[in-house]
MOPAC internal coordinates of N, CA, C and O (Angstrom, degrees):
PM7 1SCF
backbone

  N    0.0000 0     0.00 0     0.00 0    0    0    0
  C    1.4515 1     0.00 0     0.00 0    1    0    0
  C    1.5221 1   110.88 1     0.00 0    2    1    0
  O    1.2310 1   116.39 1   125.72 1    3    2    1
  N    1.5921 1   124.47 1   -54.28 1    3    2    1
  C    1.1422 1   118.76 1   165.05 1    5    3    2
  C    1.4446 1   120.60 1   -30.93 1    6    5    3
  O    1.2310 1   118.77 1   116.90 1    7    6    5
  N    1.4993 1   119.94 1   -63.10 1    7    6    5
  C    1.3402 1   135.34 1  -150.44 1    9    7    6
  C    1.4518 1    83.44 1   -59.72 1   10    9    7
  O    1.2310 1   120.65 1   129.75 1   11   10    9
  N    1.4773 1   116.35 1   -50.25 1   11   10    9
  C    1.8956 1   117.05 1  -163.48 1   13   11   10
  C    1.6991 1   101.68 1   -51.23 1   14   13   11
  O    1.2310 1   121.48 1   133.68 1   15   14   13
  N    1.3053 1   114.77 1   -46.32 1   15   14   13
  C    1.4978 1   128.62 1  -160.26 1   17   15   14
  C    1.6523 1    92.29 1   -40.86 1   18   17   15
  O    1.2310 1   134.54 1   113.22 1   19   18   17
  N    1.8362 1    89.48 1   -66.78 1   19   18   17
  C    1.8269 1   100.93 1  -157.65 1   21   19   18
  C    1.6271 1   109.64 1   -51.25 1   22   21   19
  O    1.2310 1   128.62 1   145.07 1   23   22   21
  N    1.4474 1   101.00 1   -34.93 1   23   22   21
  C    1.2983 1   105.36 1  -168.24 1   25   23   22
  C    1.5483 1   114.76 1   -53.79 1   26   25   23
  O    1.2310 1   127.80 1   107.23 1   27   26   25
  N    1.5630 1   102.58 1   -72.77 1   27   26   25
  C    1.3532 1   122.72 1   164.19 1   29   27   26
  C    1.7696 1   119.85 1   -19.50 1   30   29   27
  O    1.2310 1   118.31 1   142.42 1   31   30   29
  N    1.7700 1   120.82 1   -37.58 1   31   30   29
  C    1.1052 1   129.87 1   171.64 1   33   31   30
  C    1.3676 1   107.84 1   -75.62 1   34   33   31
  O    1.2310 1   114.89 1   145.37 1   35   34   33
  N    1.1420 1   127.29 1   -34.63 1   35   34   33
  C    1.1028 1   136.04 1  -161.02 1   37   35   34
  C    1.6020 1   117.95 1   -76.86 1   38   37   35
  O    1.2310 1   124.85 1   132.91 1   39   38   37
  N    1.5671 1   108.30 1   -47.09 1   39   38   37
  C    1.4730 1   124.39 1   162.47 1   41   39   38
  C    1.7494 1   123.89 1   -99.99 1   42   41   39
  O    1.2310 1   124.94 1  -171.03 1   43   42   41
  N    1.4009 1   108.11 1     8.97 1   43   42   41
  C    1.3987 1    97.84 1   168.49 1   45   43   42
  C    1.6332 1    90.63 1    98.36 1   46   45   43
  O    1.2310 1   106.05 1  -124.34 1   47   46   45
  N    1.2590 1   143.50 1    55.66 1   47   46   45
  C    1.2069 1   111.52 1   153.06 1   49   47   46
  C    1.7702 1   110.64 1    97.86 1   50   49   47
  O    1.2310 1   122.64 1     7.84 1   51   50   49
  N    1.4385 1   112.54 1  -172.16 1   51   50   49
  C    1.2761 1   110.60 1   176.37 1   53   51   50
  C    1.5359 1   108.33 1   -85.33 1   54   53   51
  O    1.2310 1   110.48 1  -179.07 1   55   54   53
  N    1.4084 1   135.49 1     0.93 1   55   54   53
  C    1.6346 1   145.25 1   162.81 1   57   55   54
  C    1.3483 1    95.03 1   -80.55 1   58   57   55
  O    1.2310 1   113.79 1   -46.55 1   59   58   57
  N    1.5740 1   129.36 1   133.45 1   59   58   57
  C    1.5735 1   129.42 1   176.12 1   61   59   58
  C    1.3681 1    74.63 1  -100.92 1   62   61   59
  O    1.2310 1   103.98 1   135.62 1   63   62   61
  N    1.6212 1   147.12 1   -44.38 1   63   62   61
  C    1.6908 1   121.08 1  -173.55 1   65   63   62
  C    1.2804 1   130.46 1   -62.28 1   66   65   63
  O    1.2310 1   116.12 1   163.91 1   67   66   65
  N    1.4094 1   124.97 1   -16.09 1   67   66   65
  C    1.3087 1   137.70 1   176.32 1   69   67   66
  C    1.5132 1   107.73 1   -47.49 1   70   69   67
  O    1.2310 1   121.95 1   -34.00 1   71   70   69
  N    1.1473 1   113.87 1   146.00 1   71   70   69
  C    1.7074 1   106.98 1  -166.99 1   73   71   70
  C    2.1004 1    83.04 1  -108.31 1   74   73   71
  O    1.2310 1   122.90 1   -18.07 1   75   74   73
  N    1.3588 1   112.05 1   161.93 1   75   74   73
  C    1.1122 1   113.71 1  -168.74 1   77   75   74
  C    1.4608 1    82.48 1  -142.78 1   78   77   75
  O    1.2310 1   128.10 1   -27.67 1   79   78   77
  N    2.0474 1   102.00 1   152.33 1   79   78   77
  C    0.9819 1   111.13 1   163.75 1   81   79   78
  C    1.8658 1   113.23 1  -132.49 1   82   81   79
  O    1.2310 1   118.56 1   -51.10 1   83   82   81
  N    1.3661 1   120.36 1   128.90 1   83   82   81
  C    1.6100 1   104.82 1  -171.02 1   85   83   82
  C    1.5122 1    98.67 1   -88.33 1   86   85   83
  O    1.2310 1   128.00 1    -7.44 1   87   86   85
  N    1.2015 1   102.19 1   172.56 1   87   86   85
  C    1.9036 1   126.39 1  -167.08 1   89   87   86
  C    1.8012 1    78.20 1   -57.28 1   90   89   87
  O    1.2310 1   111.88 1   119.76 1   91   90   89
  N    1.0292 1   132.92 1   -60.24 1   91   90   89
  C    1.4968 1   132.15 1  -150.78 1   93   91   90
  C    1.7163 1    92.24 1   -46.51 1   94   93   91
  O    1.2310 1   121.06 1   120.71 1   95   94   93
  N    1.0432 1   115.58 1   -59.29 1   95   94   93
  C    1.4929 1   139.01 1  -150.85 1   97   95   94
  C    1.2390 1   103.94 1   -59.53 1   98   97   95
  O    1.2310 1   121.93 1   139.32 1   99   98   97
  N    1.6954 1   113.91 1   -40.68 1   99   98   97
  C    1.2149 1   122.63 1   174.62 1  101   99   98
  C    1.4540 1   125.09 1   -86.20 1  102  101   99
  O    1.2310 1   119.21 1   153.35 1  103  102  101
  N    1.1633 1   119.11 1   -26.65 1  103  102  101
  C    1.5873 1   117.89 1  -171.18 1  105  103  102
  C    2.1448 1    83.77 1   -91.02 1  106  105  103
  O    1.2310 1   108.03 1   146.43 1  107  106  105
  N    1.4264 1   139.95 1   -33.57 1  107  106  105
  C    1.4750 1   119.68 1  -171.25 1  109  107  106
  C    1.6312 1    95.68 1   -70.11 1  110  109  107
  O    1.2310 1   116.70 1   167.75 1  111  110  109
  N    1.2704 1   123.89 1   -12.25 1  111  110  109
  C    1.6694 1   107.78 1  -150.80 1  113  111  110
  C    1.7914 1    98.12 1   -99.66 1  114  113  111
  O    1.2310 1   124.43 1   156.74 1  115  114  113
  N    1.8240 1   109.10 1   -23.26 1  115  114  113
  C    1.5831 1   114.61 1   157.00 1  117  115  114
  C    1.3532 1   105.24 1   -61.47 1  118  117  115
  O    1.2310 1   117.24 1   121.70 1  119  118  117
  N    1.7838 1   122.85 1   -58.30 1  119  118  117
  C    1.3457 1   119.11 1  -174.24 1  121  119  118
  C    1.4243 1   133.70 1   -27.60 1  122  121  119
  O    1.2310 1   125.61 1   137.29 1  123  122  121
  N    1.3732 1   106.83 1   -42.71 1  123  122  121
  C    1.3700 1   128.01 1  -165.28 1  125  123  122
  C    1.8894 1   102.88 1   -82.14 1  126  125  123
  O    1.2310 1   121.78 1   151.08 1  127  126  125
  N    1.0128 1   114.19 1   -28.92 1  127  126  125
  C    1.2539 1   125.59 1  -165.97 1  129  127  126
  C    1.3107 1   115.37 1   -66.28 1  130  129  127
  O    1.2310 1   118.47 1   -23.76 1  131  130  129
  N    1.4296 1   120.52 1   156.24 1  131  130  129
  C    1.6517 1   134.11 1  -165.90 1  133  131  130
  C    1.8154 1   109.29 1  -128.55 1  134  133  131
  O    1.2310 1   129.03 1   -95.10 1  135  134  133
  N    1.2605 1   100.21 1    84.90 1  135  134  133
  C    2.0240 1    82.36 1   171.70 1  137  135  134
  C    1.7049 1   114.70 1   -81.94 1  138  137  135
  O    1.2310 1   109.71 1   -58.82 1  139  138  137
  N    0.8871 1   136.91 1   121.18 1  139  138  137
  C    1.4779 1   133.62 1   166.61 1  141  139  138
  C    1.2413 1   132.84 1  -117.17 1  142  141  139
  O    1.2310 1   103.69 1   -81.70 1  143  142  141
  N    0.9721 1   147.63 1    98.30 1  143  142  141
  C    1.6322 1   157.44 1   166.11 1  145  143  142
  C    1.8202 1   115.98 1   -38.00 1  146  145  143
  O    1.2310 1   119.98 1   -81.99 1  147  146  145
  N    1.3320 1   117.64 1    98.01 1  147  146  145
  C    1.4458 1   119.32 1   174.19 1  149  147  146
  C    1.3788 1   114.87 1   -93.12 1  150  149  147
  O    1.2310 1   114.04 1   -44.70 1  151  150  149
  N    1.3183 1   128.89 1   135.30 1  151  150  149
  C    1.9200 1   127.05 1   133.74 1  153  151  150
  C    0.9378 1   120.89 1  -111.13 1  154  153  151
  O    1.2310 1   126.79 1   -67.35 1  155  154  153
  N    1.7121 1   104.54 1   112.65 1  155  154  153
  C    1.6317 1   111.23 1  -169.34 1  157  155  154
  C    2.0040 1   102.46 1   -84.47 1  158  157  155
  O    1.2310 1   134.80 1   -61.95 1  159  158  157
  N    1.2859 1    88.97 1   118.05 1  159  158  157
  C    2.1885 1    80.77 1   160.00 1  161  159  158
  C    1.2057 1   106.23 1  -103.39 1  162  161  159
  O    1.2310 1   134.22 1    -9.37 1  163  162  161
  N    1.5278 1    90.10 1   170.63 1  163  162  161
  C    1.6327 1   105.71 1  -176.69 1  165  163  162
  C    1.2463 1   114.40 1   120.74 1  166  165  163
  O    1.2310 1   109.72 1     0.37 1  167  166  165
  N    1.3285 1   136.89 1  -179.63 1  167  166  165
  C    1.1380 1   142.21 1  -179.64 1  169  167  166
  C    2.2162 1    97.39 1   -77.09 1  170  169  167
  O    1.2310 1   130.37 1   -90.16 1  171  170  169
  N    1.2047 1    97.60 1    89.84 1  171  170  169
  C    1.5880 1   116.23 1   158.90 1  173  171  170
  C    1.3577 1   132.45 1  -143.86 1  174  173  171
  O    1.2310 1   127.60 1  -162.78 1  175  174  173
  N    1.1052 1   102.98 1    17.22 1  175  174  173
  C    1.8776 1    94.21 1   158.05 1  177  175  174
  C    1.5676 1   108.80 1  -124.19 1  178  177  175
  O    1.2310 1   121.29 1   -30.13 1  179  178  177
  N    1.0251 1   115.14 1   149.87 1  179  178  177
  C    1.5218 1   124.03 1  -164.58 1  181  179  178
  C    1.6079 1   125.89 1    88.32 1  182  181  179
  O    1.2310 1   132.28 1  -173.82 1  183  182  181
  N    1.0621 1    93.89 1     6.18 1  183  182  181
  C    2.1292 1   106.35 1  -174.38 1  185  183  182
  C    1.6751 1   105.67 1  -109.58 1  186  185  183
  O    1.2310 1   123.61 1   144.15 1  187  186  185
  N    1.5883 1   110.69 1   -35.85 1  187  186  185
  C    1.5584 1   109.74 1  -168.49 1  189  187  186
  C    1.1195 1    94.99 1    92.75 1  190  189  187
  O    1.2310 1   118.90 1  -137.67 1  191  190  189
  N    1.6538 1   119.70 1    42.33 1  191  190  189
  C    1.8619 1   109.51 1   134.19 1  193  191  190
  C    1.3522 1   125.25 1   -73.57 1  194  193  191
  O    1.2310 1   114.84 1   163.54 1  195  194  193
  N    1.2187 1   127.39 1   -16.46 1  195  194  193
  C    1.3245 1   149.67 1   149.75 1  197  195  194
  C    1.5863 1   108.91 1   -12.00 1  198  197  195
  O    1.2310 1   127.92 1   102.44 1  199  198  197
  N    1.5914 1   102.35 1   -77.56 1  199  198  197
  C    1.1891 1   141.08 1  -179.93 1  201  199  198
  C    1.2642 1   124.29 1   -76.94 1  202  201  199
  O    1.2310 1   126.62 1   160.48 1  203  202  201
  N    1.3879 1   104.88 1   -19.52 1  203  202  201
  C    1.8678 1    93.79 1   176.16 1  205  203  202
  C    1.7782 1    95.78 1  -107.14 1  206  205  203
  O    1.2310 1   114.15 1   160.77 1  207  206  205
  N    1.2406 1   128.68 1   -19.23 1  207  206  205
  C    1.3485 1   116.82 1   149.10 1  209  207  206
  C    1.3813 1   145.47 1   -49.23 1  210  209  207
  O    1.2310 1   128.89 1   156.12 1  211  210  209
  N    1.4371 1   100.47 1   -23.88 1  211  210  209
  C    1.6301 1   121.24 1   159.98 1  213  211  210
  C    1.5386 1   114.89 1   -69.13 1  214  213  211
  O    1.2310 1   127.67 1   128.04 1  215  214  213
  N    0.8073 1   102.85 1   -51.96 1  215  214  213
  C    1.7024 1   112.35 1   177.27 1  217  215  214
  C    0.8108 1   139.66 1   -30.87 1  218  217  215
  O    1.2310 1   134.37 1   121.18 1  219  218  217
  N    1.8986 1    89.82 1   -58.82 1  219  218  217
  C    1.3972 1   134.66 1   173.60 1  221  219  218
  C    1.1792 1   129.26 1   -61.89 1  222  221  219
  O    1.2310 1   125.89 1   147.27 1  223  222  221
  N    1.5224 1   106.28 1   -32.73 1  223  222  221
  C    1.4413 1   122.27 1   177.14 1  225  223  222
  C    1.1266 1   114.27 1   -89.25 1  226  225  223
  O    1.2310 1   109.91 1   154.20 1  227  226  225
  N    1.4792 1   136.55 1   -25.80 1  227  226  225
  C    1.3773 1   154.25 1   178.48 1  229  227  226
  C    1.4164 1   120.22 1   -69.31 1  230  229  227
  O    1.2310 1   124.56 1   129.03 1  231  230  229
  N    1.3081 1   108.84 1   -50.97 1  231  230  229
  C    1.4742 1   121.21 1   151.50 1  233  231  230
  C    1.9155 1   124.02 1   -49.58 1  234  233  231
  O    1.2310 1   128.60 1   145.81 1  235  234  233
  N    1.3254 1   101.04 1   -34.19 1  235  234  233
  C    1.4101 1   105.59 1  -166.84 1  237  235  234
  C    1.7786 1   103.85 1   -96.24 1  238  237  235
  O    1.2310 1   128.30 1  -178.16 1  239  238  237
  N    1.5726 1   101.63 1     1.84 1  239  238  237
  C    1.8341 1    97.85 1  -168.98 1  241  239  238
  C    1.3443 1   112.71 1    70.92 1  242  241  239
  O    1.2310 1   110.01 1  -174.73 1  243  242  241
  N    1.7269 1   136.37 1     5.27 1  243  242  241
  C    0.7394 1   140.90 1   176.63 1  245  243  242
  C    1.9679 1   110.76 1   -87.84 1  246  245  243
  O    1.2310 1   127.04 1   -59.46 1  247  246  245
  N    1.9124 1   104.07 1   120.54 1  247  246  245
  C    1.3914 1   114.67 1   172.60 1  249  247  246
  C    1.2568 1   121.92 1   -84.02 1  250  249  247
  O    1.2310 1   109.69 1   -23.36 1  251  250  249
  N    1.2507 1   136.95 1   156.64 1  251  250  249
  C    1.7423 1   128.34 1   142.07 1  253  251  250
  C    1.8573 1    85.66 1   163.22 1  254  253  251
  O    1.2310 1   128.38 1    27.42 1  255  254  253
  N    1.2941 1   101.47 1  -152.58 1  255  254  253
  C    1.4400 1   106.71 1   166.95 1  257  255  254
  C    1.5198 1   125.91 1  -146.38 1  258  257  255
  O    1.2310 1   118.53 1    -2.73 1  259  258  257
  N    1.5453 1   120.40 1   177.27 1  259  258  257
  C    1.6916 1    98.07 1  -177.10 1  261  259  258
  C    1.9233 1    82.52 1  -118.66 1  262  261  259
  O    1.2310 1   124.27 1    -7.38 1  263  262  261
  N    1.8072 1   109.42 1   172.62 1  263  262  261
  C    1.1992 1   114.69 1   157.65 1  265  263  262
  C    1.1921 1   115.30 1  -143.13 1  266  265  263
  O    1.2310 1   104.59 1   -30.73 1  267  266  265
  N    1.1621 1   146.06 1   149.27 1  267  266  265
  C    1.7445 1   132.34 1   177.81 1  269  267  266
  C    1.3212 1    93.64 1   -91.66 1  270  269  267
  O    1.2310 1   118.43 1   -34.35 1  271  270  269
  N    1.3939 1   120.60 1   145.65 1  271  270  269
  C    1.4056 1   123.19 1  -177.41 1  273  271  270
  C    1.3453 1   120.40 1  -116.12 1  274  273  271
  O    1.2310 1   105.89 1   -14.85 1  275  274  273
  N    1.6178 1   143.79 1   165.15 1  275  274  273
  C    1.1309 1   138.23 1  -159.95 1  277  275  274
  C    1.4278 1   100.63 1   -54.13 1  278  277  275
  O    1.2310 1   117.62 1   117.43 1  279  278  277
  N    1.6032 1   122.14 1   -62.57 1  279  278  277
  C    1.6332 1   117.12 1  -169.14 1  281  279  278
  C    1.4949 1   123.03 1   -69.75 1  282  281  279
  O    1.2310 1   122.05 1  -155.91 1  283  282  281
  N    1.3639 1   113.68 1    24.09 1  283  282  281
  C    1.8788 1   130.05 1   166.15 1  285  283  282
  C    1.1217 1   104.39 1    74.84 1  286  285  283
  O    1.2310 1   116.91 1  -157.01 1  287  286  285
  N    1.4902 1   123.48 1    22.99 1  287  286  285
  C    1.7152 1   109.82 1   158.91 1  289  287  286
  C    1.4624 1   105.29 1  -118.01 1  290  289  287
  O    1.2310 1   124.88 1   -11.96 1  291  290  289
  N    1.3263 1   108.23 1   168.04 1  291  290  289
  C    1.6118 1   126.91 1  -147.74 1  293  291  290
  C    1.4586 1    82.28 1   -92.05 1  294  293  291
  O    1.2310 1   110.08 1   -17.80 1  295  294  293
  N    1.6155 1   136.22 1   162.20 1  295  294  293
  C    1.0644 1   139.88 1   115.59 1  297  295  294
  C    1.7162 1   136.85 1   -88.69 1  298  297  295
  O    1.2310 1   114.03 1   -39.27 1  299  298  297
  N    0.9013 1   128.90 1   140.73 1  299  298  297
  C    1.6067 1   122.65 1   171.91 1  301  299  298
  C    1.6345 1   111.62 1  -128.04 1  302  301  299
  O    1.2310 1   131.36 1   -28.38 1  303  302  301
  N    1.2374 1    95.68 1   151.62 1  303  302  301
  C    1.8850 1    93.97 1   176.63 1  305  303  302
  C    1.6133 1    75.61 1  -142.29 1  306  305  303
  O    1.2310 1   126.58 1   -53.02 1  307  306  305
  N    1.5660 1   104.95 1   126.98 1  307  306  305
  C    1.1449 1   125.74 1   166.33 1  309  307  306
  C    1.5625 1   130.11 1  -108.83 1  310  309  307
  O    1.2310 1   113.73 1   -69.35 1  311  310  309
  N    1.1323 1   129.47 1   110.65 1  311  310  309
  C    1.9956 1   101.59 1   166.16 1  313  311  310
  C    1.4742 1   105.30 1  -137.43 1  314  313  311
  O    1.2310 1   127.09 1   -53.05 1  315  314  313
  N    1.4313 1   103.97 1   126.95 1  315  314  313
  C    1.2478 1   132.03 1   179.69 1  317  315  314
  C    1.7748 1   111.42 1  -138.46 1  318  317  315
  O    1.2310 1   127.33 1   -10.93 1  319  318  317
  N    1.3628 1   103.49 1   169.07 1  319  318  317
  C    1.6924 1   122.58 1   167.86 1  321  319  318
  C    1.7741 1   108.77 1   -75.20 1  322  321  319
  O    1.2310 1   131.68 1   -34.56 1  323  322  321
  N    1.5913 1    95.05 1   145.44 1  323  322  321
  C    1.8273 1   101.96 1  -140.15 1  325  323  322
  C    1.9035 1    86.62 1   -64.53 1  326  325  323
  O    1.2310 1   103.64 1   144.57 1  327  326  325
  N    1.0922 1   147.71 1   -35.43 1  327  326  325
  C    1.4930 1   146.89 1  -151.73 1  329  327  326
  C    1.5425 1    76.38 1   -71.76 1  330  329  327
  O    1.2310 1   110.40 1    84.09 1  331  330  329
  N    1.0405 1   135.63 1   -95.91 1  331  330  329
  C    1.6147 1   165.92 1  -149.45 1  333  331  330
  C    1.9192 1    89.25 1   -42.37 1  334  333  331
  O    1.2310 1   115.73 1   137.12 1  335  334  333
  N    0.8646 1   125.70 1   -42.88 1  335  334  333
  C    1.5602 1   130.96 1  -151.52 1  337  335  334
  C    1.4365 1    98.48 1   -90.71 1  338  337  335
  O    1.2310 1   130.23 1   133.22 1  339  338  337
  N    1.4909 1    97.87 1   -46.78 1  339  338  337
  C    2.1510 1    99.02 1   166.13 1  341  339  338
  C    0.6501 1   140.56 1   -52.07 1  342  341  339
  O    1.2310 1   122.63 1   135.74 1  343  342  341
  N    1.7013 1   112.56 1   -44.26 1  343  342  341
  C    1.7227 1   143.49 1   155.11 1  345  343  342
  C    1.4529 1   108.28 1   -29.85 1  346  345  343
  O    1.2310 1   129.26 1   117.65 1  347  346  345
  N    2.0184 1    99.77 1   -62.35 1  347  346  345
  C    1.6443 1    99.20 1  -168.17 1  349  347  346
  C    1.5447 1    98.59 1   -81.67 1  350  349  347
  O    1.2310 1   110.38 1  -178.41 1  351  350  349
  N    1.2211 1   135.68 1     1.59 1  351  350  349
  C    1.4120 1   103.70 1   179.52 1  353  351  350
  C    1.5737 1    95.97 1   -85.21 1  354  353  351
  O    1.2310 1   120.65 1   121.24 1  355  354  353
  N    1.2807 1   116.37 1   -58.76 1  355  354  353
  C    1.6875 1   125.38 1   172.21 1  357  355  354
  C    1.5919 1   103.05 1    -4.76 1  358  357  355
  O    1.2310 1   128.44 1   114.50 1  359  358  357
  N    1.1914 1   101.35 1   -65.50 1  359  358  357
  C    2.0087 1   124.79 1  -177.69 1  361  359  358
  C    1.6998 1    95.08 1   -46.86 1  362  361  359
  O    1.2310 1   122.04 1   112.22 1  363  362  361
  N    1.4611 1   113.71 1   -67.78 1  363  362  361
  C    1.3202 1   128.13 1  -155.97 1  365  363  362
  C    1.3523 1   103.58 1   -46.87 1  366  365  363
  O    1.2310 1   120.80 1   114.94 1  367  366  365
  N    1.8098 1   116.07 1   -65.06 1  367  366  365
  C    1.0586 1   134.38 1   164.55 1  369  367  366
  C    1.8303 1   132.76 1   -20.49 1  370  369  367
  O    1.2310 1   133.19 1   130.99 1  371  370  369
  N    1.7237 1    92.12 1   -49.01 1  371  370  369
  C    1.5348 1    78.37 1   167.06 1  373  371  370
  C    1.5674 1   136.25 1  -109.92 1  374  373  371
  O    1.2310 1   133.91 1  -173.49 1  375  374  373
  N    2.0001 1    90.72 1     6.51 1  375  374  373
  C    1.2557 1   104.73 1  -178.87 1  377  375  374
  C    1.6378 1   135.16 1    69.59 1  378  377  375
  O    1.2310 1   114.94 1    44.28 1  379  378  377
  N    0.9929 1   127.20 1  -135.72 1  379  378  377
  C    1.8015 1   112.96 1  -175.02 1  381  379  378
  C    1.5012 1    83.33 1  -128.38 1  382  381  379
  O    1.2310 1   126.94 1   -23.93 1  383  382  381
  N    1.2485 1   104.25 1   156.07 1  383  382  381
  C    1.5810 1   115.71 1   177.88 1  385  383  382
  C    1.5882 1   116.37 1   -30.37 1  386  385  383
  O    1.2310 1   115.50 1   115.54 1  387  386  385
  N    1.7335 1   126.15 1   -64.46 1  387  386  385
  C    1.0731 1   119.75 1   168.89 1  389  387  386
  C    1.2660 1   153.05 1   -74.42 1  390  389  387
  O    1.2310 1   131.71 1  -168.82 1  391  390  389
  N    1.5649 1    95.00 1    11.18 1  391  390  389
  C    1.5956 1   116.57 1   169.80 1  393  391  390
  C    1.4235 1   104.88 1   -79.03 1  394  393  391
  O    1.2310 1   124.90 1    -3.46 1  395  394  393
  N    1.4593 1   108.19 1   176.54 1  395  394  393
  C    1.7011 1   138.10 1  -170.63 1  397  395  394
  C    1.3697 1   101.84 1  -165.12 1  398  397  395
  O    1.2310 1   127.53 1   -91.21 1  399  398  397
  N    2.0492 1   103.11 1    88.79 1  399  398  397
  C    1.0797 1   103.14 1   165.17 1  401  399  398
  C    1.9470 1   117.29 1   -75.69 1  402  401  399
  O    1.2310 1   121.59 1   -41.73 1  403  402  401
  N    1.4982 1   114.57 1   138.27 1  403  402  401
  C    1.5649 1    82.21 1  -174.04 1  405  403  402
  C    1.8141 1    79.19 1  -106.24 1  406  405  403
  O    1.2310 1   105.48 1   127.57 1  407  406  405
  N    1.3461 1   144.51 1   -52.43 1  407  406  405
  C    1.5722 1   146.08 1   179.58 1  409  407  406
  C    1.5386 1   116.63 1  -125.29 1  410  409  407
  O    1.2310 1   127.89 1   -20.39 1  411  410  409
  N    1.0769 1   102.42 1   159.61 1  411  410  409
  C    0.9201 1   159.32 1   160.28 1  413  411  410
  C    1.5122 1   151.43 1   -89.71 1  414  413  411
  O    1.2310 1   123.24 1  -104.89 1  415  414  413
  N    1.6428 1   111.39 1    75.11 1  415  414  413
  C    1.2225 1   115.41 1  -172.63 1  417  415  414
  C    1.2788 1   106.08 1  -110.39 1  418  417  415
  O    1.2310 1   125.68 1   -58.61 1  419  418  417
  N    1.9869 1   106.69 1   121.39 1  419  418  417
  C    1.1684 1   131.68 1  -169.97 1  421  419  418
  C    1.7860 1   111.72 1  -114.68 1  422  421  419
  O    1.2310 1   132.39 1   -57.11 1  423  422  421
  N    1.6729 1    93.67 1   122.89 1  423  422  421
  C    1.9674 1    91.95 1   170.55 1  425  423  422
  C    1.3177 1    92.33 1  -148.12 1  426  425  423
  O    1.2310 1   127.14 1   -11.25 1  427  426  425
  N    1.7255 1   103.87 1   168.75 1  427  426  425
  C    1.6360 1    96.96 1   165.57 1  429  427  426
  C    1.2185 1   131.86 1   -89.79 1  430  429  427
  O    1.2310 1   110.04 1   -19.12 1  431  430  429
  N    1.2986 1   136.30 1   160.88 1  431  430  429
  C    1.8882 1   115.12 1  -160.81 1  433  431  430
  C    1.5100 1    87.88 1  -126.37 1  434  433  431
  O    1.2310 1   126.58 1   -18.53 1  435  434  433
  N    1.4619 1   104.96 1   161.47 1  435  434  433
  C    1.2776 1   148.69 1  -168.68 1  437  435  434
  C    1.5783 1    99.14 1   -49.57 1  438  437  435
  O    1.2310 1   105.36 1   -64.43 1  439  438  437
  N    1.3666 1   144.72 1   115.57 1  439  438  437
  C    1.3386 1   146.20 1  -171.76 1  441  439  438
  C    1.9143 1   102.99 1   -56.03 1  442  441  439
  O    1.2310 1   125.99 1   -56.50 1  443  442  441
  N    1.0360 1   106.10 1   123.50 1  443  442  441
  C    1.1636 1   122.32 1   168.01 1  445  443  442
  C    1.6489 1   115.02 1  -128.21 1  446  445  443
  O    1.2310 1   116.26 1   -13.68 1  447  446  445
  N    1.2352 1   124.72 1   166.32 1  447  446  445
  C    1.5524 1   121.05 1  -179.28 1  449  447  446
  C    1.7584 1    96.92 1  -121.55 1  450  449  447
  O    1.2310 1   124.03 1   -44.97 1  451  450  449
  N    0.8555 1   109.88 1   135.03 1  451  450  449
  C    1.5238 1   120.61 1   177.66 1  453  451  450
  C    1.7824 1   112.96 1  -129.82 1  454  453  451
  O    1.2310 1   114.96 1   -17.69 1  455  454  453
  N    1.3411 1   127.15 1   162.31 1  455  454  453
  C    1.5381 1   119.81 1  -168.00 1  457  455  454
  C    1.7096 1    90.37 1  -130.98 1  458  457  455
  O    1.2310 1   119.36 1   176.81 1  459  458  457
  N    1.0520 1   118.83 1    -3.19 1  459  458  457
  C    1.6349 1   110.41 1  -179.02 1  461  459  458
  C    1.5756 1   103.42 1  -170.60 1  462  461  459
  O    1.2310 1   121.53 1    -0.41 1  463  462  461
  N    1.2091 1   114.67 1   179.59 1  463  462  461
  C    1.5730 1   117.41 1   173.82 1  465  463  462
  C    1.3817 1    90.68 1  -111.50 1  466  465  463
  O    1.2310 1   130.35 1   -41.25 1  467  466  465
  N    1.5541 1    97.64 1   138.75 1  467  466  465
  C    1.6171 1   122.31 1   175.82 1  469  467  466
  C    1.6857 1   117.98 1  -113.75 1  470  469  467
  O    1.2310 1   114.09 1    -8.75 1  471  470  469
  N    1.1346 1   128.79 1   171.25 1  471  470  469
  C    1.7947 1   131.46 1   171.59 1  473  471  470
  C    1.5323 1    78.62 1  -126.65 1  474  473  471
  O    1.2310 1   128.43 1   -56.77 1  475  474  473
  N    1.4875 1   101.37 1   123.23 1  475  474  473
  C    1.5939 1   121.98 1   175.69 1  477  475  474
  C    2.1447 1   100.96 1  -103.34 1  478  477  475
  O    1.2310 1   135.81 1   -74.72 1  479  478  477
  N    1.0427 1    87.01 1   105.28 1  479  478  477
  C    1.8045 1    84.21 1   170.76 1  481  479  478
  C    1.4888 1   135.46 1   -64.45 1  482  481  479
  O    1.2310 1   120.10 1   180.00 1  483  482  481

């Protein structure tokens, strides 16, 4: 009965294909993680910073979402792993060809869980 126990933990259950993840696996893979809160100024709404921030983040495994806001700067709430999150700010930073980022206001935001990056209208 023991031997069944370990096993069973070991492969997920009575499915040996079930992929399993232990508490360890899950609390280092939050550990590692970066949430950050952006407002991009500058010339970014009306170009498809919207849209190349999605992209950007999708490519990088990076979740959260962006919104353009009434006073014409972009928002983003990002959280990703710190390599991946540098990349997309690098990206964020210079925007799509016909943007003009002029700043950049960076803090960290309030933990939220997200399953994909969204464009919030």
């Amino acid at each position: 009965m023991v031997a069944r126990t370990v096993r069973d933990r070991e492969v997920g259950g009575s499915n040996p294909l079930a992929p399993t993840k232990t508490f360890f696996q899950v609390e280092t893979s939050r550990l590692f993680r970066d949430m950050r809160r952006f407002i991009i100024s500058g010339r970014v709404q009306g170009v498809g910073f919207r849209y190349f921030t999605q992209r950007q983040a999708m490519s990088r495994q990076i979740v959260g979402w962006v919104r353009n806001r009434v006073d014409g700067t972009v928002e983003v709430v990002a959280d990703g792993q710190g390599s991946d999150m540098k990349k997309f700010m690098e990206a964020v930073k210079s925007g799509p060809p016909w943007a003009r980022v002029s700043s950049i206001e960076e803090r960290k935001a309030p933990e939220e869980t997200f399953n994909d990056f969204t464009i919030l209208r």
